[in-house]
Backbone bond lengths (Angstrom), bond angles and torsions (degrees), N, CA, C in turn:
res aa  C-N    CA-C-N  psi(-1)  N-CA   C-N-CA  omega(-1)  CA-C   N-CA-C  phi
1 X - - - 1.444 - - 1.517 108.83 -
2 X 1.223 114.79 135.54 1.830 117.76 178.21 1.610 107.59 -50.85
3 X 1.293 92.85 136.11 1.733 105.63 -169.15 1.745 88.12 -75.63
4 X 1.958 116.21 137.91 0.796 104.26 160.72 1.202 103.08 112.71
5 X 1.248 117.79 -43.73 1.744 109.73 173.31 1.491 130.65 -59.38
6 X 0.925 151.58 160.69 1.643 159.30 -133.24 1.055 105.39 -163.00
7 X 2.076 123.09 107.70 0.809 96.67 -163.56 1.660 79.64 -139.52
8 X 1.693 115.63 154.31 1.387 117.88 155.58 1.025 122.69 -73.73
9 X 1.330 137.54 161.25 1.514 116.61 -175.30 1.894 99.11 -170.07
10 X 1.653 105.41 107.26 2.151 110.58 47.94 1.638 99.33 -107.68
11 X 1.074 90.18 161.14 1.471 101.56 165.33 1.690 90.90 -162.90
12 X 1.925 85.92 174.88 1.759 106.25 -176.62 1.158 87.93 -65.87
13 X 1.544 131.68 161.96 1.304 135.92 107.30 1.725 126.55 -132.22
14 X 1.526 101.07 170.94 1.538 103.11 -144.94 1.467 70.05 -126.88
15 X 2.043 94.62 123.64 1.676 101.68 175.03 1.799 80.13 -119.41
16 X 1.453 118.19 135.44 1.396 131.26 148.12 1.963 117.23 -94.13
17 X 1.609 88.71 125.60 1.666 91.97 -177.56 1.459 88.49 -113.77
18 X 1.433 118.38 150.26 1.222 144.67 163.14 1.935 108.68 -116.80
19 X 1.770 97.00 129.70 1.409 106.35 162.10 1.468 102.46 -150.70
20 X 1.768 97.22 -165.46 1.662 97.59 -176.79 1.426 89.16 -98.69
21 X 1.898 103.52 154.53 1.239 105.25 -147.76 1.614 99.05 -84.50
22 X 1.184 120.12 163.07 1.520 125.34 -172.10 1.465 96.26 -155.16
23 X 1.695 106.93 176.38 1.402 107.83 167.84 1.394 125.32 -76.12
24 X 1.665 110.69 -35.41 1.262 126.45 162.03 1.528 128.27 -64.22
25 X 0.839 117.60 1.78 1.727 109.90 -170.80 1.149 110.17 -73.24
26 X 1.132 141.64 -48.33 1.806 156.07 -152.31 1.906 80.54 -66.08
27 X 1.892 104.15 -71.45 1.059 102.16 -168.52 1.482 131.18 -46.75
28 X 1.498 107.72 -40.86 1.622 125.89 171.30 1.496 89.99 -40.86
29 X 1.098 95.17 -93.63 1.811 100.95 -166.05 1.925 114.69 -30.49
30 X 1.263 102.53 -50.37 1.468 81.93 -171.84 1.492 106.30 -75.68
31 X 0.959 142.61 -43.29 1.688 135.63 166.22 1.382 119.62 -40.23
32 X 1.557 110.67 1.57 1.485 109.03 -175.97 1.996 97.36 -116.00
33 X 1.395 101.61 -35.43 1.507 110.35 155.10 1.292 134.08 -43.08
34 X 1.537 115.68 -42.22 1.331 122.16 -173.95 1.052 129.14 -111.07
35 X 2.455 96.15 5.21 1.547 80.66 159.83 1.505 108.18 -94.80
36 X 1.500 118.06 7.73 1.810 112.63 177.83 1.227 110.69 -99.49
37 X 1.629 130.92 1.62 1.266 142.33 -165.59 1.742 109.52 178.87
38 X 1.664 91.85 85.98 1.334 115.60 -171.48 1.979 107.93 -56.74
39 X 1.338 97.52 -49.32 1.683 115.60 176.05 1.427 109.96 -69.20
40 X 1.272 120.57 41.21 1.463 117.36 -174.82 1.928 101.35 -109.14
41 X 0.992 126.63 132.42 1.475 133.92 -178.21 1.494 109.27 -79.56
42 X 1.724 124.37 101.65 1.476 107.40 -166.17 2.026 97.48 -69.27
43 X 1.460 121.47 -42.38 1.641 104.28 162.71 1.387 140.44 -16.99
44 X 1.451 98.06 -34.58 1.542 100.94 -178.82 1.493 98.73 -101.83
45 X 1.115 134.16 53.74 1.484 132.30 147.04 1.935 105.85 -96.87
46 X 1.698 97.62 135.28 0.960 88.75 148.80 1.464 120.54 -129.05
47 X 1.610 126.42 -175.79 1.393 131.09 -140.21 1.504 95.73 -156.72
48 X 1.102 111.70 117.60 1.612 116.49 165.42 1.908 101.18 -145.53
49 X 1.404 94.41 128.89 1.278 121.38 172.16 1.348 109.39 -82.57
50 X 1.695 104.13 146.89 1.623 109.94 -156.69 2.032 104.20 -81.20
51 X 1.006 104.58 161.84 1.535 99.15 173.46 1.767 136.66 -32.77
52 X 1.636 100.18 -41.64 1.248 107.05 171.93 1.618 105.51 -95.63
53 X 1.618 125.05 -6.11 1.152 105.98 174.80 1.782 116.20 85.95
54 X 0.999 92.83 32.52 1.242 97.86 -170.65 1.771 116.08 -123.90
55 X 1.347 98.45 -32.83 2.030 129.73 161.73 0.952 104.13 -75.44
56 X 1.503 112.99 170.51 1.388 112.59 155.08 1.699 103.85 -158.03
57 X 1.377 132.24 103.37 0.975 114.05 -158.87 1.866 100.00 -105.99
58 X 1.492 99.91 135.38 1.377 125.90 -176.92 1.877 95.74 -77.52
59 X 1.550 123.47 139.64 1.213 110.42 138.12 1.873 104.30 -141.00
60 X 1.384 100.96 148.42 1.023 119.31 -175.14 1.631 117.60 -129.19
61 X 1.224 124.85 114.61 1.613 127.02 -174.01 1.791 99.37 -95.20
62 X 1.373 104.73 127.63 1.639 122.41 -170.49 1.203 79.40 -119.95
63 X 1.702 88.16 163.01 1.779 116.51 178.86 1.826 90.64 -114.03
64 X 1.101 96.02 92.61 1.875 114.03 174.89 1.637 96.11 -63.42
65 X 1.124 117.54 155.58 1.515 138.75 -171.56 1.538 99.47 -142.87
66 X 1.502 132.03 -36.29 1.299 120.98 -148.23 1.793 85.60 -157.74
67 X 1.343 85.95 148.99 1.549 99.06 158.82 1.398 122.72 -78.57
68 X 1.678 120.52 -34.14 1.241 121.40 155.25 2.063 130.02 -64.86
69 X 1.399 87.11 -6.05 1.461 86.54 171.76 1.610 113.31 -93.86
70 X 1.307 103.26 -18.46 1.334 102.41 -177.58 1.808 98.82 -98.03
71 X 0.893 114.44 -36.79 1.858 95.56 174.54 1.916 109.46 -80.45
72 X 1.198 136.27 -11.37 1.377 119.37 131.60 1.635 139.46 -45.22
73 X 1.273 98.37 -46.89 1.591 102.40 162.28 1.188 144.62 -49.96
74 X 1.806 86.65 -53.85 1.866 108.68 154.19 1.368 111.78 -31.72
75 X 1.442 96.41 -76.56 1.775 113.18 -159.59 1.133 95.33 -58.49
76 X 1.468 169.78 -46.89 1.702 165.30 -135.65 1.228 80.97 -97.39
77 X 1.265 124.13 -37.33 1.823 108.90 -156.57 1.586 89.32 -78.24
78 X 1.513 101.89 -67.19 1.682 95.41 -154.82 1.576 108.95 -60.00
79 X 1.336 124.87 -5.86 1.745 128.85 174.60 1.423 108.52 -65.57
80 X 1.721 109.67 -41.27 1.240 98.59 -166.53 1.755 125.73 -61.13
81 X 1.250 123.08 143.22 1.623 94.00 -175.03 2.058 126.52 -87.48
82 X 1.528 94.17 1.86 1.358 91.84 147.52 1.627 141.25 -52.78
83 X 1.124 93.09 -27.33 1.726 121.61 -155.71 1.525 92.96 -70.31
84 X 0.898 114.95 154.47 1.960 118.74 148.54 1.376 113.44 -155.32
85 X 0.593 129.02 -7.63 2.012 121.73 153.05 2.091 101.41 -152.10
86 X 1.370 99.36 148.43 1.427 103.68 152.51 1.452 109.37 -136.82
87 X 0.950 107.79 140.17 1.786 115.77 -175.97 1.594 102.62 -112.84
């Protein structure tokens, strides 16, 4: 999570993951979502593939509870080696 932000909590938040696109990615990511945010709706993901089609960036809006739930999430995401950026 960006060092520095201030956050109330719970609130929504909207994590975008970027990888190279595969069949699995959507799924990767949300199975990595719902084990840090069980109440997360996999429907409400959305998915847009990069211009050449080659990315595919996942975003998913969680109901954050904790600042430690959201820098666990982070870290699983950016570990995985599908992953290549999450913002």
């Amino acid at each position: 999570m960006p060092e520095g932000a201030s956050l109330a909590f719970p609130c929504d938040f909207p994590i975008k993951v970027m990888g190279r696109k595969q069949p699995s990615f959507a799924q990767i990511v949300m199975e990595i979502v719902l084990k840090h945010a069980p109440d997360f709706d996999p429907a409400s993901i959305e998915m847009r593939p990069s211009r050449q089609g080659r990315y595919l960036s996942v975003t998913c809006v969680v109901r954050a509870t904790s600042r430690e739930q959201l820098d666990t999430l982070y870290q699983e995401l950016c570990d995985h080696p599908s992953v290549v950026m999450v913002l």
